[in-house]
N, C-alpha and C positions, 0 to 999 in steps of 0.2 A: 316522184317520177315513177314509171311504170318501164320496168327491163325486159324482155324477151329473154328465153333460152339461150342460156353461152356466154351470156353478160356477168359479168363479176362487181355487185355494185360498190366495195372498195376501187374496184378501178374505174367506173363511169364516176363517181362521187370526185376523185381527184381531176377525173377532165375536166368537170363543170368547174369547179374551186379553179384550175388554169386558166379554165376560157373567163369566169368571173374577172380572175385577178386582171385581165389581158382589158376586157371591153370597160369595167367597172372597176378599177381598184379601192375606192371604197365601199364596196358594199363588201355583205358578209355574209360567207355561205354556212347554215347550221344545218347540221345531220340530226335526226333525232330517230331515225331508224333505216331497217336495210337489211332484205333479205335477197338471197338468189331467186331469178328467174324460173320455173319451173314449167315445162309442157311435155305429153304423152300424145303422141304418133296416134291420128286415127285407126292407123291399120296395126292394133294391135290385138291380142287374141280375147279382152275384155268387148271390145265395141258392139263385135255382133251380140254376146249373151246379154249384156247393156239395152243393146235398141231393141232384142226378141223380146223381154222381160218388161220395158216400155210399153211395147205393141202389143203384148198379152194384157196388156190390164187399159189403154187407150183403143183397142182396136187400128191405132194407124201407127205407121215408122214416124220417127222422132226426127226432126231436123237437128246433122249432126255438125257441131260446129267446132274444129281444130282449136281454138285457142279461143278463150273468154278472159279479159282485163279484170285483175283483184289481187288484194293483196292479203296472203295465206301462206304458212312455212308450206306451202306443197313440197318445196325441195326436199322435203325430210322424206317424204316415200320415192320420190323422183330418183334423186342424186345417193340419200345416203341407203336408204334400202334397195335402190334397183329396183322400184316395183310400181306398175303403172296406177294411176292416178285417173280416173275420171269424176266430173263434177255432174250432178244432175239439179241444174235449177230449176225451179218447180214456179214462182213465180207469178205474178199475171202480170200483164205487159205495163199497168197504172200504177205499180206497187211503190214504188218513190222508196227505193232504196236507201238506207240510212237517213233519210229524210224526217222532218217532225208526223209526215202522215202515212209513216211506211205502213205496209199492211200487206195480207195475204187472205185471199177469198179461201173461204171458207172446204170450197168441193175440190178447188188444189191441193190444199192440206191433206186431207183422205186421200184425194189419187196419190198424190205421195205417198204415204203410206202402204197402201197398195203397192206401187211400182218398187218401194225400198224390198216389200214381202215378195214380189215377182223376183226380184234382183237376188236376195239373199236364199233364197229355193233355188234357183241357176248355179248360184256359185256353191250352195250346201254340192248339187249335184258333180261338181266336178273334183270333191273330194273324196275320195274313196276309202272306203270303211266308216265315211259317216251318217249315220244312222240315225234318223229321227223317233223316235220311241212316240209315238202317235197315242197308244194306251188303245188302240182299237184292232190288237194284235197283232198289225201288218207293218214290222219294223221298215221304214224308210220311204214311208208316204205318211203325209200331212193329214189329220181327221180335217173333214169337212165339215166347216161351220154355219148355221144358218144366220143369216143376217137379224138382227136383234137381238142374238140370243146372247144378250149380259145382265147378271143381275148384278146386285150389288151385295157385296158382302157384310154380312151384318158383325156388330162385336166387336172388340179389339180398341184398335184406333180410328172410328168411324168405316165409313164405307171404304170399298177398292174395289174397282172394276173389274172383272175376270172375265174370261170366256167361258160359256157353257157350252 
């Protein structure tokens, strides 16, 4: 079963086991796991750096959706750290979720990537005193890279990718 925010699933776990016992008395209700409910307010002060950070690397605003069904301790930034919580699924609409034919197109994957790099330049930005050491003497701007430009490392333990 899937709980909402506020829900205590020891205590929804015991209604069902009452109303079981009430409608079915021999059947048998087993738990086999059970986390709190978790969800983050659209209007919080992550959404907009979120959706700009999106639209910088898509060209369009991202369709913004309050609450998406799954189950994840989200509660653990939610409840026990106080600190909000957004999901970005990345997706294509055929991807057959835990499915035997689950999969992910290939130009999603990069854009994500992309948008994680948009997202995490946003949020570098709203720390103060940090500083990205670029090596192109202008602390706290990103060098600009050209597209292709990776070789592959020779020696060692075979190849590694790097940026040039």
């Amino acid at each position: 079963m899937r709980l909402v925010g506020g829900q205590d699933p020891a205590r929804v776990l015991a209604a069902i086991e009452t109303h079981i016992a009430k409608v079915a008395p021999d059947a048998e209700v087993t738990a086999e796991m059970g986390m709190p409910a978790s969800r983050t307010p659209l209007d919080n002060q992550f959404t907009p750096l979120l959706a700009d950070a999106i639209a910088a690397v898509t060209g369009e605003s991202p369709l913004l959706v309050p609450a998406l069904g799954g189950t994840l301790p989200d509660y653990v930034w939610t409840s026990i750290l106080e600190a909000a919580s957004l999901g970005l699924p990345m997706a294509n609409i055929d991807e057959a979720n835990h499915g035997p034919n689950e999969n992910l197109e290939v130009d999603r994957y990069l854009t994500g990537i992309a948008i994680s790099m948009s997202v995490l330049r946003a949020l570098a930005a709203l720390l103060p005193g940090l500083r990205h050491d670029s090596g192109d003497g202008r602390p706290g701007r990103p060098r600009a890279r050209r597209r292709g430009a990776i070789r592959r490392c020779q020696g060692g333990q075979g190849g590694t990718a790097t940026g040039a």
